[in-house]
C-alpha positions as CSV (number, residue, x, y, z in Angstrom):
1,X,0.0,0.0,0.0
2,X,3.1,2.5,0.5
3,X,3.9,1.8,-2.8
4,X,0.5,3.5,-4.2
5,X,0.6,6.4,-1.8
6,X,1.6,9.7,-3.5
7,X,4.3,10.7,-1.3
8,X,6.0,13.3,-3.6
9,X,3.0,15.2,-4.9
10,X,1.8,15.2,-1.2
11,X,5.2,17.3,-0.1
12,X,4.9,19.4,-3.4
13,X,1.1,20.5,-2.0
14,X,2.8,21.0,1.1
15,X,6.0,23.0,-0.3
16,X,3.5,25.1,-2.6
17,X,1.1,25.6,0.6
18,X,4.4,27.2,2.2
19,X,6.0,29.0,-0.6
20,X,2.0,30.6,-0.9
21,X,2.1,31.9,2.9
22,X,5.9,32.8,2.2
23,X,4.3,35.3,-0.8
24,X,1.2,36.2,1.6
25,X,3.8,37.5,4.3
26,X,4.8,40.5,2.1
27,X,0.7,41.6,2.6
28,X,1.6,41.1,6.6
29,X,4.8,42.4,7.2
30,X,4.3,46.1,7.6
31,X,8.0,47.2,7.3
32,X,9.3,45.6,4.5
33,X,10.6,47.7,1.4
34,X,8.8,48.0,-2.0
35,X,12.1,46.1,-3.7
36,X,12.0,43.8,-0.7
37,X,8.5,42.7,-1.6
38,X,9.2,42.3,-4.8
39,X,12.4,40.1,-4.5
40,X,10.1,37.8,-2.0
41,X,7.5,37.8,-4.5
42,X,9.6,36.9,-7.7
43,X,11.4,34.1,-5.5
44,X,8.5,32.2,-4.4
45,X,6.6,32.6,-7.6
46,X,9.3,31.4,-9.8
47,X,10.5,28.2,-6.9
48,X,6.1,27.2,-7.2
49,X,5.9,27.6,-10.5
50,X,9.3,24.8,-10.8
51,X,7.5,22.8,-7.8
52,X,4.0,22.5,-9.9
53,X,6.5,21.7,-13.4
54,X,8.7,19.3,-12.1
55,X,6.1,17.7,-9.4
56,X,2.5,18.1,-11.3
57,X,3.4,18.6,-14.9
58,X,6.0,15.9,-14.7
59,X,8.3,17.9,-16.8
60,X,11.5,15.4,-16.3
61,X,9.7,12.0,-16.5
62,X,9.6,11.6,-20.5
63,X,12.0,10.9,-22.9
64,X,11.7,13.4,-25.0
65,X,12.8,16.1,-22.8
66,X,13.8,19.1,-25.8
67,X,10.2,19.1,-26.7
68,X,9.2,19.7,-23.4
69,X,11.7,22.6,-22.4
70,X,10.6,24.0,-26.1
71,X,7.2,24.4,-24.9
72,X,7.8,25.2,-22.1
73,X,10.1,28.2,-23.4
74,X,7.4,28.8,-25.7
75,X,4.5,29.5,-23.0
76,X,6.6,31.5,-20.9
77,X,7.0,33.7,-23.8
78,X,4.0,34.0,-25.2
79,X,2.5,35.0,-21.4
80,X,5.1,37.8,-21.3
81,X,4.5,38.8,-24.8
82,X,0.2,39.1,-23.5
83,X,1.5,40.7,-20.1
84,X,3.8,43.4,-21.5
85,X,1.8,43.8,-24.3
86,X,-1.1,44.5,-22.5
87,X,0.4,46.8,-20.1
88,X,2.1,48.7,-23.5
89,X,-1.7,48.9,-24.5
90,X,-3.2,49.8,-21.6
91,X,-1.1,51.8,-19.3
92,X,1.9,53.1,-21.3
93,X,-0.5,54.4,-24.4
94,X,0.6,53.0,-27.3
């Protein structure tokens, strides 16, 4: 029965739980600097978002690994080409 119990994807829940009231404590510490928030935001959000690939999108248990970092590559571009884009748009006035 230990054999069927998803030990790893339990601990990633748990990790991501953590890393989630790790980004929450920049809402609850009331000293912290603007580029201090923002360094604790872009290292917890960039650590879950490797947690969910590795753990949840099983990212390193195929074979054909180049495809999967190409995609991978891909998305993460095309979100900041829709993000920066967006803001360029909406924000910036062009």
């Amino acid at each position: 029965m230990a054999e069927l119990f998803p030990k790893e994807h339990v601990l990633g829940f748990i990790g991501s739980i953590i890393l989630t009231f790790a980004a929450l404590s920049v809402i609850w510490i009331d000293d912290i600097s603007l580029i201090g928030g923002l360094v604790i935001l872009w290292i917890t959000a960039l650590a879950q978002a490797s947690l969910q690939l590795v753990l949840f999108m099983h990212i390193g248990e195929t074979a054909d690994k180049k495809a999967l970092y190409i995609s991978t590559i891909y998305a993460v571009v095309v979100g900041l080409l829709t993000v920066f884009g967006s803001l360029l748009a909406m924000i910036w006035g062009y």
